[in-house]
Each structure stands twice: as C-alpha cells, then as structure tokens.
Wavefront OBJ file of the C-alpha trace (Angstrom):
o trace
v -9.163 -27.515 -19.628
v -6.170 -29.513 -19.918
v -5.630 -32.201 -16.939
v -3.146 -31.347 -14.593
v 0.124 -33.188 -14.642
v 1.424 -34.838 -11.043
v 4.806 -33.181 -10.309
v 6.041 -36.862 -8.982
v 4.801 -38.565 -12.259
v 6.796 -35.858 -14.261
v 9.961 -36.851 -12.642
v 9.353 -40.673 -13.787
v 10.816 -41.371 -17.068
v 8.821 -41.893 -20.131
v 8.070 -44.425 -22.771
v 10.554 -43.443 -25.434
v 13.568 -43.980 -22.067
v 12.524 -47.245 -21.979
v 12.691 -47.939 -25.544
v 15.921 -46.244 -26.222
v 17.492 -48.080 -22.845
v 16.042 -51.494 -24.178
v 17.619 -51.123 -27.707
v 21.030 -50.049 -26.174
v 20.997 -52.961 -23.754
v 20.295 -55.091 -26.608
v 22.057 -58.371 -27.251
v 23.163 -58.943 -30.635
v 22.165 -63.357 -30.692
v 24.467 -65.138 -33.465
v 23.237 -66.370 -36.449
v 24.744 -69.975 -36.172
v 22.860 -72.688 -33.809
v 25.067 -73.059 -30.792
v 25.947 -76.751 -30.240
v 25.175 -76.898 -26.351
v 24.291 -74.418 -23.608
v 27.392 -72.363 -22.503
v 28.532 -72.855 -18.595
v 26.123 -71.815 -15.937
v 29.259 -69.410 -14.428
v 29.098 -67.518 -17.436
v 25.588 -67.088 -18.056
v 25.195 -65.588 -14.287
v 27.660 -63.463 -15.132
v 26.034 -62.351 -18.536
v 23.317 -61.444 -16.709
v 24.739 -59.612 -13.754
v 26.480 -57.593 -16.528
v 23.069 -57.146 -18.052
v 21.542 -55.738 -14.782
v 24.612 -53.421 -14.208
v 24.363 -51.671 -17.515
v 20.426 -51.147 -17.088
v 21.390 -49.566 -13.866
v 23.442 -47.525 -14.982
v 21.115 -45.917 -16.928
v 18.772 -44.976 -14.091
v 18.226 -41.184 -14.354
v 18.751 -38.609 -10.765
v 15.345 -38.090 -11.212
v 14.107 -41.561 -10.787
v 16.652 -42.117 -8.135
v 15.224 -39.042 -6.211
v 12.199 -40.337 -6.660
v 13.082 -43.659 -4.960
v 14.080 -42.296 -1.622
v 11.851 -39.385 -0.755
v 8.956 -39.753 1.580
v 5.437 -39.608 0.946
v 3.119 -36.962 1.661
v 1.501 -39.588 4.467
v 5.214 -38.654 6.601
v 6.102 -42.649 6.096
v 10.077 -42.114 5.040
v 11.870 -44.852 3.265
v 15.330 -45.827 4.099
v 18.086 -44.700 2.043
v 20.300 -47.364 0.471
v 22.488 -49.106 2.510
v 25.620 -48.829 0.668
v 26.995 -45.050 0.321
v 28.027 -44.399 -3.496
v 31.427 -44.205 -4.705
v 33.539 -40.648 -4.276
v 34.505 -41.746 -7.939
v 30.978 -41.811 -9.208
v 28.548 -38.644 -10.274
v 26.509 -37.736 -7.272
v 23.377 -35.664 -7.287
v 22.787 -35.204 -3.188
v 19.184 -34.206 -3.653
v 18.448 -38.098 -4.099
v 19.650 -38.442 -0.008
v 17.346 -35.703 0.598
v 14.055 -36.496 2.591
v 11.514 -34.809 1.598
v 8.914 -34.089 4.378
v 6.220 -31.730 2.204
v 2.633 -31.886 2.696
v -0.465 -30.399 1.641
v -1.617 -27.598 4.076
v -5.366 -27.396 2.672
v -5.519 -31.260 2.705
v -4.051 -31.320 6.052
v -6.963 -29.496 7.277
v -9.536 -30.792 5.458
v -8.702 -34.177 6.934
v -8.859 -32.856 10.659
v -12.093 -31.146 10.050
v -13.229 -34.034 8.179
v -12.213 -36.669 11.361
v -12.710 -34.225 14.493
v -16.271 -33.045 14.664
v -14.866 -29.925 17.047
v -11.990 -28.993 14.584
v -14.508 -28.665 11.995
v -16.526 -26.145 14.057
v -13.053 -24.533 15.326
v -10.986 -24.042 12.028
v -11.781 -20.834 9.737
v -9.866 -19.953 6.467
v -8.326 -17.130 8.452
v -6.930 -20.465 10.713
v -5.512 -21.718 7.583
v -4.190 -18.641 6.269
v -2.382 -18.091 9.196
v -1.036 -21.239 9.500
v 0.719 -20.767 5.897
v 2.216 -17.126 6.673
v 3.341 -18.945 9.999
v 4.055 -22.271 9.566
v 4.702 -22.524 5.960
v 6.408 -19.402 4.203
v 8.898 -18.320 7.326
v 10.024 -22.463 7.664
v 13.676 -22.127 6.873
v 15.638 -25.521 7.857
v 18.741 -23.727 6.425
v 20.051 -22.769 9.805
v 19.557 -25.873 12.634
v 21.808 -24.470 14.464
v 19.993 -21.105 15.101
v 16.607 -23.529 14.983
v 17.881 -25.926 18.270
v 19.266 -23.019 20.176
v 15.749 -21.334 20.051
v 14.087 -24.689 21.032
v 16.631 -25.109 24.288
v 16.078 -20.986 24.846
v 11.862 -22.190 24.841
v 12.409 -24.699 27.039
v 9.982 -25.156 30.093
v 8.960 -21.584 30.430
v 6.115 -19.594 28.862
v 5.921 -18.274 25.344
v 6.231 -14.731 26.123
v 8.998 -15.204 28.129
v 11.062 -17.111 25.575
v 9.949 -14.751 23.301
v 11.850 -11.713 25.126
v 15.170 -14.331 26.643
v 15.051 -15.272 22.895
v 15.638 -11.145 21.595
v 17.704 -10.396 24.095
v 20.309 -13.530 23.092
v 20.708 -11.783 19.551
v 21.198 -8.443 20.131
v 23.985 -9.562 22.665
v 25.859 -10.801 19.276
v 24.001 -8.172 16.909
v 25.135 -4.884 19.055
v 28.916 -6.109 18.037
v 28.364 -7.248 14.425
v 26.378 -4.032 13.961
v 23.019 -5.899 12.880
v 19.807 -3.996 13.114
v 17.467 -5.902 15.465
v 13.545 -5.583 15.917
v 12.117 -4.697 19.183
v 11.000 -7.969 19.706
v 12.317 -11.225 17.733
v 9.697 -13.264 15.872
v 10.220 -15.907 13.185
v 10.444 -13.860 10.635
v 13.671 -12.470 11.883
v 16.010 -15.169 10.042
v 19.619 -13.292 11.529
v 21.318 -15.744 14.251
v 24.760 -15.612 15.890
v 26.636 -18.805 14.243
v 28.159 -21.469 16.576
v 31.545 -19.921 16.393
v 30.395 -16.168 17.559
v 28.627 -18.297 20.470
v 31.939 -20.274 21.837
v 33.722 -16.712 21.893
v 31.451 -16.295 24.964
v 31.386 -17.313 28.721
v 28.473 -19.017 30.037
v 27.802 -15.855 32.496
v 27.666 -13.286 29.444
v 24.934 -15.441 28.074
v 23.160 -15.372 31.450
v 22.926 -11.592 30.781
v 20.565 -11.942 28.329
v 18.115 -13.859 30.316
v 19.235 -17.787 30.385
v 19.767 -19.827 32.804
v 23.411 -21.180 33.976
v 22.015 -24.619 32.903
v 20.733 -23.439 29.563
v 23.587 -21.605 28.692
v 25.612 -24.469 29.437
v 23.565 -26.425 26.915
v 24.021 -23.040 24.025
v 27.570 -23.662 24.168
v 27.659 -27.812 24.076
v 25.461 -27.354 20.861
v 27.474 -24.641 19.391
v 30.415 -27.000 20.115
v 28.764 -29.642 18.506
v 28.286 -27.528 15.580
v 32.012 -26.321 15.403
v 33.057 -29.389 15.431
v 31.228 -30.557 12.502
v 29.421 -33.389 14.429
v 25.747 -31.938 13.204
v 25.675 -29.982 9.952
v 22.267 -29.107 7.848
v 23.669 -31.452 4.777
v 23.090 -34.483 7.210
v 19.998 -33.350 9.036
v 18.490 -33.344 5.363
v 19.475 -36.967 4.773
v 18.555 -38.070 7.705
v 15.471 -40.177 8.781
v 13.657 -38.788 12.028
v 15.011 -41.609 14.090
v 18.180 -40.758 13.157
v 17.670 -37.405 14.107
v 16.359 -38.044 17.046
v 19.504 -40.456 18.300
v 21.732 -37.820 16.840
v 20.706 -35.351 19.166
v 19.734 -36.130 21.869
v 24.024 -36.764 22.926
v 23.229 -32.967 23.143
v 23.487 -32.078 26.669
v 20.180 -30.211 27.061
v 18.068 -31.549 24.252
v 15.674 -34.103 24.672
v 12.185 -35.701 22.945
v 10.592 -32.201 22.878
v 13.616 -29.908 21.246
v 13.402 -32.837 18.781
v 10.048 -32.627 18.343
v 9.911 -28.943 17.956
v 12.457 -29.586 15.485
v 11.262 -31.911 13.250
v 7.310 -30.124 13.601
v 8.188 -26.196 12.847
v 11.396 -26.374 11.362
v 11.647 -29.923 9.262
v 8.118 -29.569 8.607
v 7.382 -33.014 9.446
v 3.461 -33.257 8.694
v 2.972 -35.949 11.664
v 4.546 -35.395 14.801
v 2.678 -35.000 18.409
v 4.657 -33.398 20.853
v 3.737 -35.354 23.880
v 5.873 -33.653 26.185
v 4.600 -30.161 25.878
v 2.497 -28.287 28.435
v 0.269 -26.650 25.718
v -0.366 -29.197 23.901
v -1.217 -31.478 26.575
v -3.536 -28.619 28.103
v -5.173 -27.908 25.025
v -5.655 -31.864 24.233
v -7.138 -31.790 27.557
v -9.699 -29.101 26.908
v -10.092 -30.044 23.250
v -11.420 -33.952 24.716
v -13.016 -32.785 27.616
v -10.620 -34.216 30.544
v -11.501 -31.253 32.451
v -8.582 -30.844 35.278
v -6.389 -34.227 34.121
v -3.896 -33.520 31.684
v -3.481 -36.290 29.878
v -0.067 -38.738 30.020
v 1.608 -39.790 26.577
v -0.193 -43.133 25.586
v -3.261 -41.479 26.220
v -2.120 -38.657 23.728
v -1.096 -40.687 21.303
v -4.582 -42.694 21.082
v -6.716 -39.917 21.926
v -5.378 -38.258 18.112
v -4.810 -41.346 16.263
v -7.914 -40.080 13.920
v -5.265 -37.036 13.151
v -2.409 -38.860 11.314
v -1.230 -38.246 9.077
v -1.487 -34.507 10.212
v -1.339 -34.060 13.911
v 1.504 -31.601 13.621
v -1.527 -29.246 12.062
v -3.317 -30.594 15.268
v -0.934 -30.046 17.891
v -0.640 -26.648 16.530
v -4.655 -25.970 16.760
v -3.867 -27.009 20.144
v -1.507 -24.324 21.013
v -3.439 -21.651 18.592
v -6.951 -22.348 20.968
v -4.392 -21.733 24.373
v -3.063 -18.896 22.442
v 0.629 -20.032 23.290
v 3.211 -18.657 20.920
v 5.993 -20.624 20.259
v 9.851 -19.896 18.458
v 8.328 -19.707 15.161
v 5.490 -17.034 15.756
l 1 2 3 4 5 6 7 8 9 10 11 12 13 14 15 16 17 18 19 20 21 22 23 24 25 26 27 28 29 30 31 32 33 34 35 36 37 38 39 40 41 42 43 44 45 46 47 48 49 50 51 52 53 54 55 56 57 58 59 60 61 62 63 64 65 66 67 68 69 70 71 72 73 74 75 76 77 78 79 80 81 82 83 84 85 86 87 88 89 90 91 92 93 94 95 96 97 98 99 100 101 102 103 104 105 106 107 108 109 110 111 112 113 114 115 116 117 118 119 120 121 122 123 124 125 126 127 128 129 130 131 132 133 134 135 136 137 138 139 140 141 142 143 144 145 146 147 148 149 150 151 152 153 154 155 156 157 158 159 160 161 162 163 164 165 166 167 168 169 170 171 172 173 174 175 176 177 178 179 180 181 182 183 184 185 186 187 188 189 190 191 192 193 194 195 196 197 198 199 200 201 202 203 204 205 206 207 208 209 210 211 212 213 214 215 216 217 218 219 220 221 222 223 224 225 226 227 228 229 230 231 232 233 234 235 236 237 238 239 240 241 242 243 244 245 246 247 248 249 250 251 252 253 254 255 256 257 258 259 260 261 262 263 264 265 266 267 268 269 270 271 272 273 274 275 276 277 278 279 280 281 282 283 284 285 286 287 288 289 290 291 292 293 294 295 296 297 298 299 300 301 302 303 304 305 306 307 308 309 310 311 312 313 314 315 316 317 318 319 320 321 322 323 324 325 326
C-alpha cells in the first residue's frame, strides 16, 4: 500500500519549483575581475531587487498555505499590508481555515477525560457528523446570528418553535414550502432586506420579544448596509469577529460563541455563558447544586483543548438541550 500523501504538503511546492525559480533568478557574474567593490547603495538595492523577483514567484498555493490556521484552532494573522487592486488576487489565501478532525477530536477527549471515555459511543460520533459537520453552512451569517439572538436565554424547544414560526412569516409570502418544525437542516432564511420591510410588532407575532425583535432588525440593518458580509467573516480572525459584532445591539459573548462553535466550526471554543453548558459542566465534575462561574470553566476543561467545542457539545447532548443547529 502506497503511503498516503498530506493534503497540506501537496499544496507546498516541489523540488523542480525551486530549481527552475533559482535558475531564473540567476545572476549572470562578468567575466572580467572588477577593480573595486561597487557602492554599498547599489548593492542593497541589487539585493532588494533580488528578494522582489523571488517573491514574485511565490505560488497561491503556498501563500494559502501561509495564512490558514492549524488544526490545533491557533490562527495566524494575515499580512498587514492589503495587496494592490492592480495585482492578481486569489481571496482564498485571506481565508481562515478553522477544519478539524472529528474522530481525533474525540479520541483526544476520551483519551484526557476518564468519564467521556465511558460516555462517548460511535453512535455519539456519528451523530455529531450528521449534526455538527455535514448541515454546517457558514454561507448565510446573517440567517446564522438571527437564529442565535431568536435562542437567546430561553429553552431549546422553545426557540425551536419562535425560530419556525419567524420563517414561515416570510415563507407564506414568498410561497416557500416550510416543515412543521424548523431544524438545521432547513437551510431557507428570509434575507436582511425581506426583514427591514417589517415592523418590530409583526415580528412579535411570531413569538419574539419587543427587545429581540428590535435586535432582528439592527442586524438586518447591519447587513443591508454592508457593514458585516460572509466575504469578511471568512477573513477574519475570531477576535475580530468578536469586536465586530458585538456593536450589534443584542449580541454579546454567547451569540459569538454560538457563532464561531456551530456555524464557523471553530474546533476550540467554550461557551462560558450558557446555561447548559454550565449545568452539564456541573454534573459532568461533580459540583452537585453550584454551577460553576467562567474561570472555573475555563480551568476545569483545560485538558479539552484543543477540542472543547466537541466538549461543550457532550455537555449539552448529556442535558439533552437542542440548540439552532439540531
């Protein structure tokens, strides 16, 4: 059996690049003995012109290569200086890439957490894919951070049903065909622009809140307005993210976090604001009636990184909690 070939090591170039690039950048050196060394000014600039033609050889590939993350969910920082309109531009090098493997992911928690490894089945893992993993779909943030606000700070179930009646209200009138109940698997969302066309009190009629509707139309005006777009989401780090916004009215650490976890598919984040997960780290660890505060989160699943997303979503799966993606 032939070894198998890293996908990331395919994308570097090979031997015979180098060897072509180092006999184009080749400087032709005269035959006759130069009397004395030419001026320092002009050898700097010899070589700067040197380093600029090398560069310039650099292939999209290797330049993707140079600013995606890791599969440990460290990202590195794009380059400081933004390329010239006047110069070929690939945007898949701006793109972070947040992928990681699902049956590593969980062989590391079992491997760490003694109870995990009693807890998780293939069926867990399985599940997690069809879940997690073949209905994530960061093509749409907008329909991805309304859902989040529409989850916020009630119960699963509930969300769930405020959630289905929000897009029928916009189906009925574009004559889409809606399940019973919404799930993730239902991709169809009104856009930003079908949500501004409405009041704040005919979005209460499908089951929000004044507040949260409020917070449906800042987004959506956000969104209109070209101030969040998927194109910049997808170059952004999650820091950025997260500063971006949270100038939402309405969204704060946890809408970001349920962000970057289900829809991003960041491999590493702990939601440390959310009921279920701080209830099921609480029964998972044995704090009996406390539910634990943030710092004591974060060091009570250090052993998870670099997969406590995979955690924190054990930790809703043993509460049974559903969330915007199930």
């Amino acid at each position: 059996m032939l070894p198998r070939k890293s996908p990331r090591l395919s994308k570097l170039p090979t031997t015979s690049y180098y060897t072509k690039s180092q006999t184009q950048n080749k400087t032709v050196v005269p035959t006759t003995k130069r009397k004395r060394a030419a001026p320092k000014e002009q050898l700097t600039e010899k070589r700067s012109s040197k380093r600029k033609i090398a560069g310039s050889t650099t292939t999209i590939a290797d330049k993707k290569h140079a600013f995606t993350a890791e599969n440990t969910g460290k990202e590195l920082a794009p380059p400081a200086a933004a390329p010239s309109v006047a110069d070929p531009i690939d945007v898949t090098k701006h793109v972070i890439d947040r992928s990681f493997d699902i049956h590593e992911a969980f062989a590391h928690l079992k491997k760490v957490d003694k109870k995990l490894n009693k807890l998780i089945t293939n069926n867990d893992i399985e599940e997690f894919i069809r879940r997690r993993v073949q209905q994530t779909d960061s093509s749409n943030p907008f329909r991805d951070l309304a859902s989040s606000i529409i989850y916020q700070q009630i119960s699963g179930k509930a969300a769930q049903a405020i959630r289905t009646r929000f897009v029928k209200l916009f189906a009925e009138e574009y004559k889409i065909k809606v399940p019973e109940v919404v799930t993730g698997d239902f991709k169809w969302f009104p856009t930003a622009e079908m949500v501004l066309k409405k009041t704040s009190e005919e979005l209460k009629s499908a089951g929000l809140s004044l507040r949260k509707a409020q917070y449906v139309l800042d987004l959506a005006q956000k969104f209109n307005d070209n101030n969040i777009n998927a194109e910049g989401l997808h170059r952004m780090s999650d820091d950025e993210i997260r500063k971006l916004l949270i100038q939402v009215k309405g969204i704060g650490h946890w809408t970001v976090d349920m962000y970057l976890m289900m829809d991003l598919g960041h491999p590493d984040i702990l939601p440390t604001t959310d009921l279920g997960i701080r209830k099921g780290i609480a029964k998972h660890f044995g704090l009996k009636n406390n539910l634990p505060l943030p710092d004591q989160m974060e060091q009570l699943t250090e052993h998870w990184r670099p997969y406590r997303s995979v955690g924190s979503w054990y930790m809703w799966r043993i509460l049974d909690i559903k969330t915007a993606a199930d």
